[in-house]
C-alpha positions, 0 to 999 in steps of 0.5 A: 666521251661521257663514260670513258674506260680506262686502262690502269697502269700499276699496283700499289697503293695509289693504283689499288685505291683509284680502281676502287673508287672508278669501279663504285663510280660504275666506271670500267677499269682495265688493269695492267701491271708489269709480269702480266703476259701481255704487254700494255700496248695490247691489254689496254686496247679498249681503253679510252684514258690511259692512268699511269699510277707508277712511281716518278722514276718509272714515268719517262722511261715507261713512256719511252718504252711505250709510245703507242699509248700516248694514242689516245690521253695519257695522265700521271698521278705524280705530284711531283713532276712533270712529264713530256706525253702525260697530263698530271692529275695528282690526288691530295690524299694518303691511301693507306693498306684498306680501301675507303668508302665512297664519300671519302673518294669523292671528297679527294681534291685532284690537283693539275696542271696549268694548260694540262688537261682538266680533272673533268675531261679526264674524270667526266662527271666525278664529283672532286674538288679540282685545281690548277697550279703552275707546273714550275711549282709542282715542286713545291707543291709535292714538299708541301704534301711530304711535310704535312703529310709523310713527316707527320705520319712518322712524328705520330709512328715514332710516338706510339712505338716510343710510348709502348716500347719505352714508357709501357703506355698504349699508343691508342692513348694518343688516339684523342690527342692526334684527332685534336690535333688535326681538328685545332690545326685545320680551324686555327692553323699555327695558332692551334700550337700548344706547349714549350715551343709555343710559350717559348720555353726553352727549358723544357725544350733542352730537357726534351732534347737531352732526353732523345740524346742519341735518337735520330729524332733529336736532329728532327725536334732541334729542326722543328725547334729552329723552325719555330724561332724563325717564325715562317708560319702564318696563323 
């Protein structure tokens, strides 16, 4: 199987970007989502790969409902869990409201698992960094990801509301201090931290948290802060 076709199951984010990124690949990409007319036993005949791009509660239950696709390899793109009758290839990435371009695709590591079907039989001839880990760390894994990634997607968002909103500055001026801090953070890990946290000011960390008195991000900074002192997190 050189060029597979695939049957794409989903809508959302995940599903619209991987369709995407196989179709500038040259790659063919039947579609199906729950509404369409016909089931997806009977729209994704022709596909050699079924991609199930459906959220993690919705796995078990789609296949249950649908044995007939496991007929050919089916693959789940949760990072989370592992499922009976489906290989997980998770993509190491955030995918946002606009497609990207090609090389950003290309650069999205897919991670798998342990004894599971490899990133290259699924993706033959794709270029992505790929990787295994042990399917009992899945879990891990995918905290790991919600940390780095969601979490800091709301520290970020709640940043540029709270100076547009409260301080009348434009949110676009945390534009170079985001980028800095995501080049500082990837060349020197914890040792890029900077400010009261870092010098050990505990000052300035109380007038930071009296100052968010009464917003569900006080609970956050105080845990952020706890964090810190117990010191996890290598440089």
């Amino acid at each position: 199987m050189t060029t597979p076709t695939y049957g794409l199951v989903g809508r959302g984010r995940a599903a619209t970007h991987l369709r995407r990124y196989l179709e500038l690949e040259g790659r063919r990409v039947i579609g199906w989502r729950r509404g369409d007319a016909a089931g997806p036993e009977a729209a994704l005949t022709a596909a050699d790969v079924v991609l199930l791009a459906i959220s993690d509660d919705a796995l078990s239950p789609f296949l249950a409902a649908h044995p007939r696709l496991a007929a050919r390899p089916v693959v789940h793109l949760s990072g989370s869990l592992v499922v009976d009758g489906a290989h997980g290839l998770h993509p190491l990435m955030t995918f946002g409201p606009e497609p990207y371009d090609l090389p950003t695709y290309r650069s999205i590591p897919f991670v798998g698992e342990v004894g599971g079907a490899a990133f290259a039989e699924v993706f033959p001839g794709l270029p992505n960094p790929s990787f295994v880990i042990a399917p009992e760390l899945k879990p891990l894994y995918h905290a790991l990801c919600v940390l780095a990634g969601n979490f800091s997607t709301l520290l970020w968002a709640k940043a540029m509301d709270g100076f547009e909103t409260r301080l009348g500055l434009p949110g676009e001026a945390l534009r170079p201090f985001l980028e800095r801090t995501a080049a500082n953070t990837l060349e020197h890990r914890a040792a890029a931290l900077t400010g009261s946290l870092a010098r050990g000011d505990e000052g300035t960390v109380r007038r930071d948290l009296a100052a968010l008195a009464g917003d569900p991000y006080h609970e956050v900074y105080l845990a952020f802060a706890d964090a810190h002192r117990a010191g996890e997190v290598r440089s």
